[in-house]
C-alpha positions, 0 to 999 in steps of 0.5 A: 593075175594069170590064166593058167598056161597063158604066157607072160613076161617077168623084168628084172633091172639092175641099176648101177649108180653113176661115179663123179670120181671115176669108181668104175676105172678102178675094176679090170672087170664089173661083173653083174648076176641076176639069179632068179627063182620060180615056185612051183607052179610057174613054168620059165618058157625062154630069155627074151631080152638083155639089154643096157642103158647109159647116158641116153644110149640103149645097148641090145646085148640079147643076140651077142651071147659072148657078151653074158650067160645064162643057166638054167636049171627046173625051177631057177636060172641065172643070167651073168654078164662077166664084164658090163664094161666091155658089153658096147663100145662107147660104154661108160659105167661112170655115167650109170646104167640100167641093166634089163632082163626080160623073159616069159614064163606061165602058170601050170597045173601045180600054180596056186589057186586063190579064193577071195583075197587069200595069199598066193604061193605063186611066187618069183624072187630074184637076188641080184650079185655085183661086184664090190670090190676092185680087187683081183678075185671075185669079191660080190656084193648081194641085194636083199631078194625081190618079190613078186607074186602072181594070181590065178582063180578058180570058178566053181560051178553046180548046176540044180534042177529047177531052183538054185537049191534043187536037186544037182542036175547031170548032163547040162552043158555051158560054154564060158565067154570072156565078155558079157555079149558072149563073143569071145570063147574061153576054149577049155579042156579036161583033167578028172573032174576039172576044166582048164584053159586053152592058152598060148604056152599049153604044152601039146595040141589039147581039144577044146571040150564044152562043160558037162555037169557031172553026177553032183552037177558041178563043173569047175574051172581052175586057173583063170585070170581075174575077170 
C-alpha cells in the first residue's frame, strides 16, 4: 500500500546457481537482462542501486556505469550487464550470485483506486533474459514474469447538517491527521472536486489547501495509503 505521490522502492534480484563442474568457464561472456514493466498509474523516478553478491563478498557496480546499461522508455526500462563475470575482480560465477536491482517509483494521479478488498491495475512486472547457451551469438534464457501490485484508497467524505442523514451542508471545512492525537497533518491539494496528498515525489511546488465541503457537502480524498 502507497500514497499517491509517495516515493518508494522496487527490488528486482536474479539469482545465479552455483556450478560444481565449472559450467560458467565455458562462456566468453554470461550476460543477464532485467526488463521491467510499470502500468500506468506508477511513475519510474530513478536507479538506485546494482549490485552483486557471491561467496560472502558484496560488489557495488551502481557507480561503474561501464560495468551495465540501462534503458528507459515512458512506462519500462531495461537494466543489462553484458558480462557479470568481469563486473569485480576476484568474481567467480561457479561460487554463485545474486544479482540486485533497486530503484524507486511513485503512484500518480492515473494509479488505480481501490475500494474494499477489490484487485488492483497497479501493477510491476519484470521478466529476467540470461544466457543459456555458451555458444558464440546471443542465445537467452527467459523466466516466466514476476508480479507485484501496489494498493492505493480513496476516503469518501459528505458532510450533513445536524444529523448523519440531514441535509449536505457546504462551506465545513476538515483537516486530515495521520494519527488519532491529530499531531501529524496529511497536507493535501486540489484537482476538480478531489483532494490528493502532498508526497516527496509531487512533481511541482503544490500549496497545501484545508478541505471544504462542497455544494453536495462531499470532500474526498484519493490516493492514500492504508491506514
Amino acid at each position: 500500500d502507497h500514497a499517491i505521490n509517495e516515493k518508494f522502492q522496487f527490488k528486482l534480484t536474479a539469482t545465479l546457481p552455483a556450478s560444481t563442474d565449472h559450467a560458467y568457464d565455458y562462456y566468453d561472456t554470461y550476460a543477464v537482462c532485467f526488463k521491467d514493466t510499470l502500468s500506468e498509474g506508477i511513475t519510474y523516478d530513478k536507479l538506485d542501486s546494482v549490485v552483486i553478491n557471491s561467496n560472502g563478498h558484496t560488489y557495488d557496480i551502481t557507480n561503474d556505469t561501464s560495468k551495465y546499461t540501462i534503458t528507459e522508455s515512458q512506462n519500462s526500462f531495461v537494466v543489462k550487464i553484458p558480462d557479470v563475470k568481469t563486473c569485480a575482480e576476484g568474481l567467480d560465477l561457479n561460487d554463485g550470485a545474486t544479482i540486485t536491482v533497486t530503484y524507486t517509483a511513485h503512484l500518480n494521479d492515473k494509479a488505480y483506486v481501490n475500494t474494499g478488498s477489490s484487485s488492483t491495475e497497479n501493477k510491476n512486472s519484470v521478466q529476467l533474459q540470461y544466457s543459456n547457451n555458451p555458444r558464440p551469438g546471443e542465445y537467452w534464457g527467459t523466466t516466466p514474469k514476476s508480479e507485484v501490485y501496489v494498493y492505493t484508497y480513496q476516503l469518501n467524505n459528505t458532510k450533513h447538517a445536524e444529523k448523519e442523514d440531514g441535509t449536505p451542508l457546504p462551506g465545513a471545512v476538515f483537516q486530515l491527521y495521520s494519527d488519532k492525537d491529530c499531531t501529524q497533518e496529511v497536507k493535501l491539494y486540489k484537482v476538480g472536486n478531489i483532494y490528493f496528498p502532498i508526497k516527496d515525489a509531487t512533481d511541482k511546488e503544490k500549496d497545501a489547501v484545508p478541505m471544504i465541503s462542497g455544494q453536495d457537502g462531499q470532500f474526498n480524498v484519493k490516493g492514500l495509503d492504508a491506514g
